[in-house]
mmCIF file of the N, C-alpha and C atoms, coordinates in Angstrom:
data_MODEL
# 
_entry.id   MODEL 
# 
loop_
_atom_site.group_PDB 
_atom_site.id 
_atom_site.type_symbol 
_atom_site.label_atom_id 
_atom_site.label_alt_id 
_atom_site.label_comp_id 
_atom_site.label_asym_id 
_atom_site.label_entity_id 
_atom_site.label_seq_id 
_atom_site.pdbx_PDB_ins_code 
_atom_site.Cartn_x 
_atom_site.Cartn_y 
_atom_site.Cartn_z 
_atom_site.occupancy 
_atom_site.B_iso_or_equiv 
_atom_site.pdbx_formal_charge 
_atom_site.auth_seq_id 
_atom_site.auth_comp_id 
_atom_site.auth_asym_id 
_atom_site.auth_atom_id 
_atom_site.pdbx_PDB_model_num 
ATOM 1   N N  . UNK A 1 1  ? 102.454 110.825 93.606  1.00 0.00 ? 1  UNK A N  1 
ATOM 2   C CA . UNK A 1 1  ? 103.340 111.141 92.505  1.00 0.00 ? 1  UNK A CA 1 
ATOM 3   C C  . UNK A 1 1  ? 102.507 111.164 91.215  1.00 0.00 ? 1  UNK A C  1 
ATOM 4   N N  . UNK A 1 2  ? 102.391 111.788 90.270  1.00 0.00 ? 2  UNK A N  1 
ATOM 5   C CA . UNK A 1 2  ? 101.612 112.379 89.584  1.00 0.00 ? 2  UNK A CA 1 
ATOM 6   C C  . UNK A 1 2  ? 102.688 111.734 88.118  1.00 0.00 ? 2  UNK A C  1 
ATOM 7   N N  . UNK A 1 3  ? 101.711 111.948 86.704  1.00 0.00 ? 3  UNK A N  1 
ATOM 8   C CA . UNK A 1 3  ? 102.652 110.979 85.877  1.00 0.00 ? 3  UNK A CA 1 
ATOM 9   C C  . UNK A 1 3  ? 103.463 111.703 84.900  1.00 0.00 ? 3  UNK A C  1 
ATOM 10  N N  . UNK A 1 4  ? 103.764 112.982 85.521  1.00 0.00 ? 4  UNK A N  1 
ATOM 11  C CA . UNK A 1 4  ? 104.568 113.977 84.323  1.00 0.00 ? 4  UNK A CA 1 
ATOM 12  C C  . UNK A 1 4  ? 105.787 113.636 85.495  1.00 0.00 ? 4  UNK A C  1 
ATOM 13  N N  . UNK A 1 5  ? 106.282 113.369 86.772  1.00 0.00 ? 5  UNK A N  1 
ATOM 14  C CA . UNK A 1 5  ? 106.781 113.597 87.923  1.00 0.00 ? 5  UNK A CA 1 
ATOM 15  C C  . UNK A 1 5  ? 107.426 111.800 87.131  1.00 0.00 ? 5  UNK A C  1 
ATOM 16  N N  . UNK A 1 6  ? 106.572 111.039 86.831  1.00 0.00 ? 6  UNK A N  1 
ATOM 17  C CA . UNK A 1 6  ? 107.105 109.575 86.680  1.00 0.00 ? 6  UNK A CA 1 
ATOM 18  C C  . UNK A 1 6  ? 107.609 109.507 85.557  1.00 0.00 ? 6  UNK A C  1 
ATOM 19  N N  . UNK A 1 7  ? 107.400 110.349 84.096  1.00 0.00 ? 7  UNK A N  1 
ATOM 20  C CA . UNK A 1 7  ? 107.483 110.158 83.297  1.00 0.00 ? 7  UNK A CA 1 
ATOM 21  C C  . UNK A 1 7  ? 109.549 111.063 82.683  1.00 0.00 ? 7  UNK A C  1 
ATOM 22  N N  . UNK A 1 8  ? 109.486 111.988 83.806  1.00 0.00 ? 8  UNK A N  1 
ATOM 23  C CA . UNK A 1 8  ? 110.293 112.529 83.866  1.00 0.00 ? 8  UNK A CA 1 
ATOM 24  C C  . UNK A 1 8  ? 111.919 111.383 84.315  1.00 0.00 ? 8  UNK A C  1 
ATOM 25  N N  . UNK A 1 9  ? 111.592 110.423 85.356  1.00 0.00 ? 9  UNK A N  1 
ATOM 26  C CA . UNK A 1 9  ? 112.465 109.625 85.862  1.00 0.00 ? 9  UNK A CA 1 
ATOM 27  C C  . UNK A 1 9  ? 112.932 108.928 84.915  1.00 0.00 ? 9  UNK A C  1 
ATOM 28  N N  . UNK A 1 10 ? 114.208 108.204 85.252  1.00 0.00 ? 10 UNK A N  1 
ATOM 29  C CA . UNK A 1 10 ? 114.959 107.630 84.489  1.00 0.00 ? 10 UNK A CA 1 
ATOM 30  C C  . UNK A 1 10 ? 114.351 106.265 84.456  1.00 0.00 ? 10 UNK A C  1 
ATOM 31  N N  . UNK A 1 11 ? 114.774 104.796 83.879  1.00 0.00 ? 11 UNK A N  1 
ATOM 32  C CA . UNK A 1 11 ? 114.236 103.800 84.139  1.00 0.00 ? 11 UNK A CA 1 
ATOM 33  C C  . UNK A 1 11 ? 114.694 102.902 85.445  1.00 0.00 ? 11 UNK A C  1 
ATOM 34  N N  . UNK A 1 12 ? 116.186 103.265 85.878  1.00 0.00 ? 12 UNK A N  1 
ATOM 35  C CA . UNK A 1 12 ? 116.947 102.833 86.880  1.00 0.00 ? 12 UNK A CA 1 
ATOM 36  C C  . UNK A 1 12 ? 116.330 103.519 88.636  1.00 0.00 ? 12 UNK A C  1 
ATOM 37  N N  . UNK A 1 13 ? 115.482 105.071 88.148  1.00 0.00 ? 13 UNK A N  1 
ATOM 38  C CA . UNK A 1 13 ? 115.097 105.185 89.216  1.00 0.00 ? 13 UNK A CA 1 
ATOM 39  C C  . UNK A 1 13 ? 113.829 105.150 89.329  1.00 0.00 ? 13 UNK A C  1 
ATOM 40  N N  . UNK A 1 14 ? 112.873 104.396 88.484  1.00 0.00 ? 14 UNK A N  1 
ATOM 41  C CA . UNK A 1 14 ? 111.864 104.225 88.451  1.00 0.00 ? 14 UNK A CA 1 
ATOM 42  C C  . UNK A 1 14 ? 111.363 102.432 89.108  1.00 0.00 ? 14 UNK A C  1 
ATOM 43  N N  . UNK A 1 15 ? 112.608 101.677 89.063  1.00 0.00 ? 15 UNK A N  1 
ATOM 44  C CA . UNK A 1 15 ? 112.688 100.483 89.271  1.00 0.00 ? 15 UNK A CA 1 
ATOM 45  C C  . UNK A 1 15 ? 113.032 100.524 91.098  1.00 0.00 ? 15 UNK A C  1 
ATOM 46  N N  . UNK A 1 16 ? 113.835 101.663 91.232  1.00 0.00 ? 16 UNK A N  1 
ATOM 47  C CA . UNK A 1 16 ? 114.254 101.790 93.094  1.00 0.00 ? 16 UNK A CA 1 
ATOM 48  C C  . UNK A 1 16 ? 112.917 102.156 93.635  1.00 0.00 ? 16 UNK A C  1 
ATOM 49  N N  . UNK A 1 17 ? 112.504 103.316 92.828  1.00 0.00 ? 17 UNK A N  1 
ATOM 50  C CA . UNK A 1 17 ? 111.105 103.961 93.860  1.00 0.00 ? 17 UNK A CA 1 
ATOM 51  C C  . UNK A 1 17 ? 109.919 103.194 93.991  1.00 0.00 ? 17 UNK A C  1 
ATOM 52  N N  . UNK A 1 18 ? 110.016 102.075 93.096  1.00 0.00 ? 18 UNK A N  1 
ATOM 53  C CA . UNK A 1 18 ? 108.548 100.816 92.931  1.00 0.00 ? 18 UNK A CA 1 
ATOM 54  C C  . UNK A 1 18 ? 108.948 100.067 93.852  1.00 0.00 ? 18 UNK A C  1 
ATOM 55  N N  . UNK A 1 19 ? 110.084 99.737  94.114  1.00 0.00 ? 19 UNK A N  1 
ATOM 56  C CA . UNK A 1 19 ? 110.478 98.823  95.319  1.00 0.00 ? 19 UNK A CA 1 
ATOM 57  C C  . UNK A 1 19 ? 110.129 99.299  96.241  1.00 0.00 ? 19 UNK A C  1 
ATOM 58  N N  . UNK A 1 20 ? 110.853 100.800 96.790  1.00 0.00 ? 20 UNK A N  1 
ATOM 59  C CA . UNK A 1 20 ? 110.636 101.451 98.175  1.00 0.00 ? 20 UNK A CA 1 
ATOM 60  C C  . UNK A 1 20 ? 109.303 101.480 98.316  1.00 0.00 ? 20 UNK A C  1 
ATOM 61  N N  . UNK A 1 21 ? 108.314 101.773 97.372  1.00 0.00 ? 21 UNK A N  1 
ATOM 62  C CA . UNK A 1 21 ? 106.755 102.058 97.138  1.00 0.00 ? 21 UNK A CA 1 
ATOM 63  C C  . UNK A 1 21 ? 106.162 100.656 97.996  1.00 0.00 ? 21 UNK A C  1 
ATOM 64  N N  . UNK A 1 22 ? 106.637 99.463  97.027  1.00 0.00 ? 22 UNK A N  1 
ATOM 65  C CA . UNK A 1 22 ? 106.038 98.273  97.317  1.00 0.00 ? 22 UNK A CA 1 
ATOM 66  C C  . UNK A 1 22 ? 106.235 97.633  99.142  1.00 0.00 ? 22 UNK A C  1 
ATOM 67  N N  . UNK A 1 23 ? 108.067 98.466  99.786  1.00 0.00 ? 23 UNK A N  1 
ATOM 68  C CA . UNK A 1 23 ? 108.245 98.130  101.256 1.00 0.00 ? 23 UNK A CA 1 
ATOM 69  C C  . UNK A 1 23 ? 107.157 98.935  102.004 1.00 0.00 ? 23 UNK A C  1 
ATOM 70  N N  . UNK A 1 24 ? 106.786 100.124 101.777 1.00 0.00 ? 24 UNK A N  1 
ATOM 71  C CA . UNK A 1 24 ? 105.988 101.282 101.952 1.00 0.00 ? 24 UNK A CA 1 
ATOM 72  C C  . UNK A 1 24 ? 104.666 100.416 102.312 1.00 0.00 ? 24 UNK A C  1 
ATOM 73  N N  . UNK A 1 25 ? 104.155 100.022 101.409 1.00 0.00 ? 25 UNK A N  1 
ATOM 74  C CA . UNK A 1 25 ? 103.015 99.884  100.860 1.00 0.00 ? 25 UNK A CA 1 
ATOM 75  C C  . UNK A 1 25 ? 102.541 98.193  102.066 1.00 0.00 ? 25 UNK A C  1 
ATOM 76  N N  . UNK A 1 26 ? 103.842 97.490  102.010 1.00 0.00 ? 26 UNK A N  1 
ATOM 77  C CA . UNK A 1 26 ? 104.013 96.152  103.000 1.00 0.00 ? 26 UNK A CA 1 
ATOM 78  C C  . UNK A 1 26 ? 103.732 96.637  104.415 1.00 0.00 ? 26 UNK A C  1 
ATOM 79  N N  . UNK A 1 27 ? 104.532 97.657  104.500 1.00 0.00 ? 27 UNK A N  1 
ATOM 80  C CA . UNK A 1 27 ? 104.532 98.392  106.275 1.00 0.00 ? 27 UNK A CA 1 
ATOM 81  C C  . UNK A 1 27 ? 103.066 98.601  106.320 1.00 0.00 ? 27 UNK A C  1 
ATOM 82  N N  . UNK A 1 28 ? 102.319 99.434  105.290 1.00 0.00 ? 28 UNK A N  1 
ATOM 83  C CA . UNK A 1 28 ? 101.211 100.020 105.946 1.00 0.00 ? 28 UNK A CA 1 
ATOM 84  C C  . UNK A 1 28 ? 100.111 98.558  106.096 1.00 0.00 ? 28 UNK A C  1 
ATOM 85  N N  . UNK A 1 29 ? 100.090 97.939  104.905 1.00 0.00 ? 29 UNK A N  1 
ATOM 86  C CA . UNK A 1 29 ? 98.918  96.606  105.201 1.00 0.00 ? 29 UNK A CA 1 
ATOM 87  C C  . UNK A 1 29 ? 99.000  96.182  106.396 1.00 0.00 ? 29 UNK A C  1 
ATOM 88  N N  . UNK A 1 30 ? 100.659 95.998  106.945 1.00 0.00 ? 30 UNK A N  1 
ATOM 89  C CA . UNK A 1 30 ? 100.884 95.420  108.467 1.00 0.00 ? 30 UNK A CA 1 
ATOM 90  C C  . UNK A 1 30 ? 100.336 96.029  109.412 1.00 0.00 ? 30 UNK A C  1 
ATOM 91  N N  . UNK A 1 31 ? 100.318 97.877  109.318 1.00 0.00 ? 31 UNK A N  1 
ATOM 92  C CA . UNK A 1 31 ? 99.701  98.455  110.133 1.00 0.00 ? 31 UNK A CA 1 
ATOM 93  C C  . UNK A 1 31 ? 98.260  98.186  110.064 1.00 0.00 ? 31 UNK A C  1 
ATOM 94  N N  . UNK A 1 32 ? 97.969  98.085  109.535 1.00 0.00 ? 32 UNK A N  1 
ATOM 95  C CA . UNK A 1 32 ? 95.899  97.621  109.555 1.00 0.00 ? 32 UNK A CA 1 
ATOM 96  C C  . UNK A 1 32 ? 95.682  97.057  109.687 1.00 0.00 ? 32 UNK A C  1 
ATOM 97  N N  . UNK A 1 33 ? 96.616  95.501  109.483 1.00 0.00 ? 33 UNK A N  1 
ATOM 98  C CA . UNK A 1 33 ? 96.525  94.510  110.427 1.00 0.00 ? 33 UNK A CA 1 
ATOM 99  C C  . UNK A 1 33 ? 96.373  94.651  111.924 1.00 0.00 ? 33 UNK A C  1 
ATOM 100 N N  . UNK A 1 34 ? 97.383  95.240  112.306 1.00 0.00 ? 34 UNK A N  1 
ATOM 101 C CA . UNK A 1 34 ? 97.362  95.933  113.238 1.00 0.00 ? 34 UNK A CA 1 
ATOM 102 C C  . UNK A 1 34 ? 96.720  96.642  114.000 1.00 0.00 ? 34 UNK A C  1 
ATOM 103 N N  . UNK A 1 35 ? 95.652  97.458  113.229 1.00 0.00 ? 35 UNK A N  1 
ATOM 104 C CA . UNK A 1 35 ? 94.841  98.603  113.164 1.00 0.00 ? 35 UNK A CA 1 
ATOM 105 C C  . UNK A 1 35 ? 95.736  99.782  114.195 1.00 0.00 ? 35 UNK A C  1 
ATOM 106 N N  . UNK A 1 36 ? 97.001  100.296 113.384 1.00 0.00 ? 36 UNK A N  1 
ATOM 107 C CA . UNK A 1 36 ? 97.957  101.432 114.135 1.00 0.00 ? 36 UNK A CA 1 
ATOM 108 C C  . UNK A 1 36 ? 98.069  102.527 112.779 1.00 0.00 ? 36 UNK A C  1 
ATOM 109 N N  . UNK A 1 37 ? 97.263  102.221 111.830 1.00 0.00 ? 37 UNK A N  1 
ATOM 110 C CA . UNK A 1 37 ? 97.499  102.800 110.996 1.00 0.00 ? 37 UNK A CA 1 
ATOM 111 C C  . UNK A 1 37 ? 96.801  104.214 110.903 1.00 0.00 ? 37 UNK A C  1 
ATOM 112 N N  . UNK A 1 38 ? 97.156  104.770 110.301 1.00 0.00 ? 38 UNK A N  1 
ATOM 113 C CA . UNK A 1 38 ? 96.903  106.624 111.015 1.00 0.00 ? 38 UNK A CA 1 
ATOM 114 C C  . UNK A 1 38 ? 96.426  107.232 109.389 1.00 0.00 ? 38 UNK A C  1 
ATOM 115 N N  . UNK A 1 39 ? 96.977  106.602 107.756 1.00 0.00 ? 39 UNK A N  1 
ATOM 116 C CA . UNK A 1 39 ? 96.101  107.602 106.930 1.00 0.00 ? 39 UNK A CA 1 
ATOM 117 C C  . UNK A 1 39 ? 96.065  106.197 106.072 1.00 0.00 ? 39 UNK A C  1 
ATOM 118 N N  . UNK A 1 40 ? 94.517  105.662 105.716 1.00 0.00 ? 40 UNK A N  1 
ATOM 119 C CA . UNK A 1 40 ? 94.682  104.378 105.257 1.00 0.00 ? 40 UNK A CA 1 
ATOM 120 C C  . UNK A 1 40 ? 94.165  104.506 103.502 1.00 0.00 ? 40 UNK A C  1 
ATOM 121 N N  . UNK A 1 41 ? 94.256  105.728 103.741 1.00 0.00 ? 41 UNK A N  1 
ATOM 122 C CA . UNK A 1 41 ? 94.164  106.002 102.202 1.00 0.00 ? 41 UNK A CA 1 
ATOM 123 C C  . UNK A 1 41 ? 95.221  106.091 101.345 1.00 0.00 ? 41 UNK A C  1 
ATOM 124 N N  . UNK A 1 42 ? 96.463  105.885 101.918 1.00 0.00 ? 42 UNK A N  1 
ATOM 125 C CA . UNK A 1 42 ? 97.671  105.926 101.768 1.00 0.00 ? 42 UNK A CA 1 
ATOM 126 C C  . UNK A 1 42 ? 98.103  104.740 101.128 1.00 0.00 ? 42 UNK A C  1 
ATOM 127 N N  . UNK A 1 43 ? 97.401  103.468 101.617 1.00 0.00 ? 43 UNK A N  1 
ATOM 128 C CA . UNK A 1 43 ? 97.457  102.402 100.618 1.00 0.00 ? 43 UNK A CA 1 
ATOM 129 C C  . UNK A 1 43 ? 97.322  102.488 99.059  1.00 0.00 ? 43 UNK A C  1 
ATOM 130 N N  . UNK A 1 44 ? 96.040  103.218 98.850  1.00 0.00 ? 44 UNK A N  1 
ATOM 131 C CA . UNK A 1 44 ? 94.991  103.292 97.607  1.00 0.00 ? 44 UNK A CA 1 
ATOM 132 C C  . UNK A 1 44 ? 96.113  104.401 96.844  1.00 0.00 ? 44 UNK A C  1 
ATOM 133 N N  . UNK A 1 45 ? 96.935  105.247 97.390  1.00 0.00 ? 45 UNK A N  1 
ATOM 134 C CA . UNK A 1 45 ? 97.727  106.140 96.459  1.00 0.00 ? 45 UNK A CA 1 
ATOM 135 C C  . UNK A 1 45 ? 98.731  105.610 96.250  1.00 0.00 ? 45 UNK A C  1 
ATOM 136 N N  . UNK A 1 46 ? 99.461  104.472 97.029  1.00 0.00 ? 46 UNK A N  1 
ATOM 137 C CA . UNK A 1 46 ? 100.519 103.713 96.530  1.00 0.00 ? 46 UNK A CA 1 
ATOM 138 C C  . UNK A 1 46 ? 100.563 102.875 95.792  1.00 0.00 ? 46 UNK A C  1 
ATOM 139 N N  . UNK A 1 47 ? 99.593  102.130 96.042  1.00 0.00 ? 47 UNK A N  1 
ATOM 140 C CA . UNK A 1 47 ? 98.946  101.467 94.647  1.00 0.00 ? 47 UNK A CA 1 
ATOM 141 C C  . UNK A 1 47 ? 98.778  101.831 93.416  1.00 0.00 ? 47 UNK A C  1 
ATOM 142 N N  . UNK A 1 48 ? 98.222  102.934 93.388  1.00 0.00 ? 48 UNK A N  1 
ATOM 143 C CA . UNK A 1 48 ? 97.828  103.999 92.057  1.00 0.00 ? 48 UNK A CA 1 
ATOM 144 C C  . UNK A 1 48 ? 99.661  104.067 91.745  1.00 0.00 ? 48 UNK A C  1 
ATOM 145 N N  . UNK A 1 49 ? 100.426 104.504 92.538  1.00 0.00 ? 49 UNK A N  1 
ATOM 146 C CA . UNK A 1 49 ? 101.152 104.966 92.022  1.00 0.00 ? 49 UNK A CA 1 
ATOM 147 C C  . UNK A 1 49 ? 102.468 103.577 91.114  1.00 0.00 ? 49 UNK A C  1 
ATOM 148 N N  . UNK A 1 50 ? 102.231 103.222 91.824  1.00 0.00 ? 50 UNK A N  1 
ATOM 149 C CA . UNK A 1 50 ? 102.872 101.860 91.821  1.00 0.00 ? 50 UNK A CA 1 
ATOM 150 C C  . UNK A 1 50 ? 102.597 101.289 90.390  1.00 0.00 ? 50 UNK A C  1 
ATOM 151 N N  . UNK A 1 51 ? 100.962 101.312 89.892  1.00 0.00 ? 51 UNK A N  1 
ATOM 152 C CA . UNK A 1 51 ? 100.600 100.867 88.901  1.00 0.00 ? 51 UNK A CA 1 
ATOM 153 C C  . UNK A 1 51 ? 101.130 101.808 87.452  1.00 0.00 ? 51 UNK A C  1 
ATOM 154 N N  . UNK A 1 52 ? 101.048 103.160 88.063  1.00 0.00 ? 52 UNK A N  1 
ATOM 155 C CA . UNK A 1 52 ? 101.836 104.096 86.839  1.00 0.00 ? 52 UNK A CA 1 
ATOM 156 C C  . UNK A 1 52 ? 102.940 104.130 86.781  1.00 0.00 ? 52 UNK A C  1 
ATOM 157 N N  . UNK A 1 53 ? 103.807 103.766 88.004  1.00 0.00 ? 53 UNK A N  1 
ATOM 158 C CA . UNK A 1 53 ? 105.223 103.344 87.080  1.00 0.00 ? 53 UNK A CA 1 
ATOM 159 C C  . UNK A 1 53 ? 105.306 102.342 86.579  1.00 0.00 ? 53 UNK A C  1 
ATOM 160 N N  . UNK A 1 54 ? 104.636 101.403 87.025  1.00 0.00 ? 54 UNK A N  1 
ATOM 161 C CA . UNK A 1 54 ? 104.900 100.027 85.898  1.00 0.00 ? 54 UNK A CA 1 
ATOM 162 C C  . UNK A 1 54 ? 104.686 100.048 84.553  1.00 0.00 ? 54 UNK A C  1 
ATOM 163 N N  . UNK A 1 55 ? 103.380 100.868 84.231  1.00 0.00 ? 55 UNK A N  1 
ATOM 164 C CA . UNK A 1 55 ? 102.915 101.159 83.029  1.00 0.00 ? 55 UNK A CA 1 
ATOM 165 C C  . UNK A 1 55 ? 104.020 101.813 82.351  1.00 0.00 ? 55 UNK A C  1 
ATOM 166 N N  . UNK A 1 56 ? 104.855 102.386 82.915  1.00 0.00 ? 56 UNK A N  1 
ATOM 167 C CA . UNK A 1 56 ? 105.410 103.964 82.120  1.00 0.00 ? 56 UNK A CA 1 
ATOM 168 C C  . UNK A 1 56 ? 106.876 103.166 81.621  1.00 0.00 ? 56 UNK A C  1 
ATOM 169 N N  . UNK A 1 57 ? 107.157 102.082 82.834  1.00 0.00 ? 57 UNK A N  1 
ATOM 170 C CA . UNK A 1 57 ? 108.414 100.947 82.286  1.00 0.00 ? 57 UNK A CA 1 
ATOM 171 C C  . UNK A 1 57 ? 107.885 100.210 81.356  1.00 0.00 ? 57 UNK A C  1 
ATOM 172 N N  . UNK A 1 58 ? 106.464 99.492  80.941  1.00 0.00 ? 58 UNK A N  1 
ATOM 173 C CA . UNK A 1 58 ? 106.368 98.800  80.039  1.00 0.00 ? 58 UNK A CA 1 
ATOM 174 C C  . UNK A 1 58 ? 106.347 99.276  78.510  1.00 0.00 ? 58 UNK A C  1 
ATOM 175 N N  . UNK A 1 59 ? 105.676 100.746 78.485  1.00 0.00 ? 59 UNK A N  1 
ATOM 176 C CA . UNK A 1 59 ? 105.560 102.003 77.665  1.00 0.00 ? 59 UNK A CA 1 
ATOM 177 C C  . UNK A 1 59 ? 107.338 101.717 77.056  1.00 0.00 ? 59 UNK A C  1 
ATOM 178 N N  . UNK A 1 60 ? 108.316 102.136 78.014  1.00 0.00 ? 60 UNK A N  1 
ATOM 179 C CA . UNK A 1 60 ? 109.710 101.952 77.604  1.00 0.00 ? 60 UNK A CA 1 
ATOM 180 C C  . UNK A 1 60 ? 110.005 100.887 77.235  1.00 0.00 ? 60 UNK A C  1 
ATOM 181 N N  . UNK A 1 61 ? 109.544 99.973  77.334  1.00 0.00 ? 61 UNK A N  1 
ATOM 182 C CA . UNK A 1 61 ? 110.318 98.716  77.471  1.00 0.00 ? 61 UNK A CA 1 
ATOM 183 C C  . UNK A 1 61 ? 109.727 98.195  75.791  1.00 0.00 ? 61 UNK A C  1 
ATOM 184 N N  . UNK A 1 62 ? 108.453 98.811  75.308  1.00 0.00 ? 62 UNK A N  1 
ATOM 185 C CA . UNK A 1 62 ? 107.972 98.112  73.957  1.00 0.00 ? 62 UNK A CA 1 
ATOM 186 C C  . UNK A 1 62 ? 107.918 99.031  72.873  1.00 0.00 ? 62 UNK A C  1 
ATOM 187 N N  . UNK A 1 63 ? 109.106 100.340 73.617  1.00 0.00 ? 63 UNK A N  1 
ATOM 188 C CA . UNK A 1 63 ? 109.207 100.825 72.655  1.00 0.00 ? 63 UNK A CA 1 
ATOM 189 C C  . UNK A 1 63 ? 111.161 101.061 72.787  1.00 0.00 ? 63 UNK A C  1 
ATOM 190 N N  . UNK A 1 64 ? 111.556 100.177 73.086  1.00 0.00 ? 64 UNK A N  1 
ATOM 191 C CA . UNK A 1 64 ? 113.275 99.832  72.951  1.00 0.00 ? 64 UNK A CA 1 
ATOM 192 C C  . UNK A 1 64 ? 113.906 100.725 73.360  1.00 0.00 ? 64 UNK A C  1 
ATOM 193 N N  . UNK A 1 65 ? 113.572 101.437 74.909  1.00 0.00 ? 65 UNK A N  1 
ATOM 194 C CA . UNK A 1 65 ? 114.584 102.357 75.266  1.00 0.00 ? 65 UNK A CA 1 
ATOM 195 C C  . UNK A 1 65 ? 115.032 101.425 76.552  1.00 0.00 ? 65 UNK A C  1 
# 
């Protein structure tokens, strides 16, 4: 997810998709635990992404929307 794609979201659905991101993101570590995991670069983009919505809520959040 790219940050014109994040920046576009509301703050209510920016707070659901960090969650689903973060269950996402739980499943795959388990898989490598595992070692069943099939694209493990998939971690490293959820992460990334994960970190730009947080940024983009704090961006909102210190500037009172």
């Amino acid at each position: 997810m790219n940050i014109k794609e994040i920046r576009d979201m509301k703050s209510e659905e920016l707070v659901r998709e960090i969650e689903s991101a973060k269950k996402e993101l739980f499943d795959l570590r388990f898989q490598m635990a595992t070692g069943t995991i099939e694209n493990p670069m998939r971690i490293r983009e959820l992460k990334k992404s994960i970190a730009r919505m947080k940024t983009v809520l704090k961006e909102r959040a210190m500037k009172g929307e």
